[in-house]
C-alpha positions in Angstrom: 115.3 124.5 84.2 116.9 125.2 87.5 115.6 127.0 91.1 117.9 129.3 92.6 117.1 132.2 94.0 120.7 133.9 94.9 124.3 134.3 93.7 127.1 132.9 96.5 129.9 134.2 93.8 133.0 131.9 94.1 131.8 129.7 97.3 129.8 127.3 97.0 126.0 127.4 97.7 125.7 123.8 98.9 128.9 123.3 100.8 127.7 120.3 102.8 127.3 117.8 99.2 130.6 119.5 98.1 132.3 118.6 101.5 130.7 115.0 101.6 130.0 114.2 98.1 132.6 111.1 96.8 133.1 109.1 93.9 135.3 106.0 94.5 135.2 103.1 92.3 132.3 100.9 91.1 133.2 98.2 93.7 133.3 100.3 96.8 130.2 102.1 96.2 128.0 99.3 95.1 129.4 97.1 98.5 128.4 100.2 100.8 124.9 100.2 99.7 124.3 96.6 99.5 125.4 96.6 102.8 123.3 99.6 104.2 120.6 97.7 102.6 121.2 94.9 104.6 121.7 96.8 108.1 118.4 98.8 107.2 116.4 95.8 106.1 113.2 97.7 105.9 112.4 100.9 103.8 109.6 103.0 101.9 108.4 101.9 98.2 106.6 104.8 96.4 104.4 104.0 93.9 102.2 105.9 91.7 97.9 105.9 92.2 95.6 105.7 90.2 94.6 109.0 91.0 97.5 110.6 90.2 98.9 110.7 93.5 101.8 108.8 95.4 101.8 106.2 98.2 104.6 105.1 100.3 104.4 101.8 102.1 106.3 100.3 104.6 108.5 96.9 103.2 110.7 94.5 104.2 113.4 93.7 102.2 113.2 89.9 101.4 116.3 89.4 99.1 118.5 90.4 96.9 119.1 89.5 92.7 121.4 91.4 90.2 125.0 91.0 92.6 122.9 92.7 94.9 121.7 95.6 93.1 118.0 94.3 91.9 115.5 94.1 95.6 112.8 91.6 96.2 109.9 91.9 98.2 106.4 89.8 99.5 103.7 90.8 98.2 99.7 90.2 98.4 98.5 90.2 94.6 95.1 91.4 96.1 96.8 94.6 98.0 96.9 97.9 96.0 100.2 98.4 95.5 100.1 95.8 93.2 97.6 97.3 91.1 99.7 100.5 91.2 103.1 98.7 89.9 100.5 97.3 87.1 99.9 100.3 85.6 102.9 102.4 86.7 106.0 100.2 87.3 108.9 103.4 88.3 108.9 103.2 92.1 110.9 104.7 94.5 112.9 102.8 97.5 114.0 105.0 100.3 115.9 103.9 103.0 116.6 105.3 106.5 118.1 104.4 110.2 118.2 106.1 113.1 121.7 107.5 112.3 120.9 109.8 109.5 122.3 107.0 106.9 119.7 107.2 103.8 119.2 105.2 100.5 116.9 106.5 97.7 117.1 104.2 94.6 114.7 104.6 91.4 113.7 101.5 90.0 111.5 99.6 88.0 109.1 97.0 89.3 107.6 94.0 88.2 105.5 91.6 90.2 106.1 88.1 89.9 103.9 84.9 91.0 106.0 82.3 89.0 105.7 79.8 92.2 109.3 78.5 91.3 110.6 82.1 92.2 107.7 82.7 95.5 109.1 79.2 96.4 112.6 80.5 96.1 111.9 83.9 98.2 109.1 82.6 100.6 108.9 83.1 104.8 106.8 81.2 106.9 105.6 84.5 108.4 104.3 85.5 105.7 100.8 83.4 106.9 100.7 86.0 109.2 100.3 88.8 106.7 98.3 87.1 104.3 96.4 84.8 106.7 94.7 81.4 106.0 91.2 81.9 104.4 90.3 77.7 105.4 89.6 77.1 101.7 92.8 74.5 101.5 93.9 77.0 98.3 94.5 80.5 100.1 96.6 79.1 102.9 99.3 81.8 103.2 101.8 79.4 102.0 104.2 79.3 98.7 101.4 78.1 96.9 98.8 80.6 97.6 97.7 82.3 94.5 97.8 85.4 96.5 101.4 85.3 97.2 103.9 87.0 95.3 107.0 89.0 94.9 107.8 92.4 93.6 111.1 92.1 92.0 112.8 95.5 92.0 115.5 96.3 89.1 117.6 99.5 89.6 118.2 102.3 87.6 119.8 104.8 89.8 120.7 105.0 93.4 122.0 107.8 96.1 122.8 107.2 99.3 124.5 108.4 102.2 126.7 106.3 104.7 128.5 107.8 107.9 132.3 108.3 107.7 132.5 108.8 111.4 131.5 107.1 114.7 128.3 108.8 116.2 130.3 110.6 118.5 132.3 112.0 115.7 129.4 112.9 113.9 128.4 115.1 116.5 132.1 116.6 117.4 132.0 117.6 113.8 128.2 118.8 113.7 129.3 121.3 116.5 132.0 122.4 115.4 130.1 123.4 112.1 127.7 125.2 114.3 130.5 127.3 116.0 132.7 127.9 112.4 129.9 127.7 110.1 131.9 125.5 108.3 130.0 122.1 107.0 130.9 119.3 108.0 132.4 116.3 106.9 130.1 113.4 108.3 128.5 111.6 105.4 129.9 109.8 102.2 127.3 111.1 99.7 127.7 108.5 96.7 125.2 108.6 93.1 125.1 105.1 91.1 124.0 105.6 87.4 122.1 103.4 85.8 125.0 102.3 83.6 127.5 102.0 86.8 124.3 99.8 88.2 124.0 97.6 85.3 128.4 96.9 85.3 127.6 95.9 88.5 124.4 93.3 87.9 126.6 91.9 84.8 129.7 91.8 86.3 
């Protein structure tokens, strides 16, 4: 099932993907997100409620697993969002900067509080997140119960990197405006989950 509610004939109804959209090979597409990832750093998980309803939250991206296609994050066992990947484990990652460039990766999540791996991913400013309760046990450090990580596996991924300089981006962006003509500002890439599991095996 599919909305539309008009008939363009022989042009195209979305000319801005069909400008924009690309499909270069595995390499090149799988190295231009990881690297937007990195620039971006931070992004939006979605998660699914208990209520039925879905929560974003802001995280910080604290590594990467997979040849860079898997995404690990802190967590706080105690938090909700922990309770949420529980019982619903599909999540969403979206990220965005201040130049239009966006990610939005479905994945699967799992949260993990094997200490070898909290060990492997921990920050010391984490303690200020999770705080030290004075017990000598809930300390904020690697060894807090409390402290974990929510490993993020991929299954598909979209994004959409700048081709031009910012100033080009807006030379074009007018000169749409004037033509009507879309413009060609973005390389708008899909990873499958098959392209994304050649690349965490290769």
């Amino acid at each position: 099932m599919s909305f539309s509610n008009t008939d363009t004939g022989s042009k195209p109804a979305d000319p801005y993907t069909q400008k924009n959209i690309q499909d270069p090979d595995l390499h090149e597409k799988v190295q231009d997100l990881i690297g937007f990832v990195d620039r971006c750093k931070f992004c939006m998980m979605t998660t699914n409620t208990s209520d039925g309803l879905l929560a974003s939250r802001c995280m910080a991206l604290a590594g990467k697993e997979g040849n860079g296609v898997d995404f690990i994050f802190h967590a706080n066992t105690e938090s909700g969002k922990t309770n949420d990947l529980d019982a619903h484990p599909e999540i969403n990652l979206g990220f965005l900067n201040n130049s239009g460039e966006w990610a939005s990766i479905s994945g699967k999540a799992s949260v993990i509080t094997d200490r070898d791996m909290v060990h492997k991913h921990y920050s010391p400013a984490l303690k200020a997140w999770i705080g030290d309760l004075g017990d000598g046990k809930h300390d904020g450090g690697p060894d807090d119960p409390r402290v974990a990580v929510i490993k993020v596996q991929s299954k598909t991924a979209q994004y959409a990197v700048s081709r031009n300089t910012q100033i080009g981006s807006m030379i074009e962006v007018a000169k749409g405006i004037i033509t009507g003509e879309a413009p060609q500002v973005n390389k708008l890439r899909h990873l499958s989950e098959q392209e994304l599991q050649q690349a965490r095996s290769s």
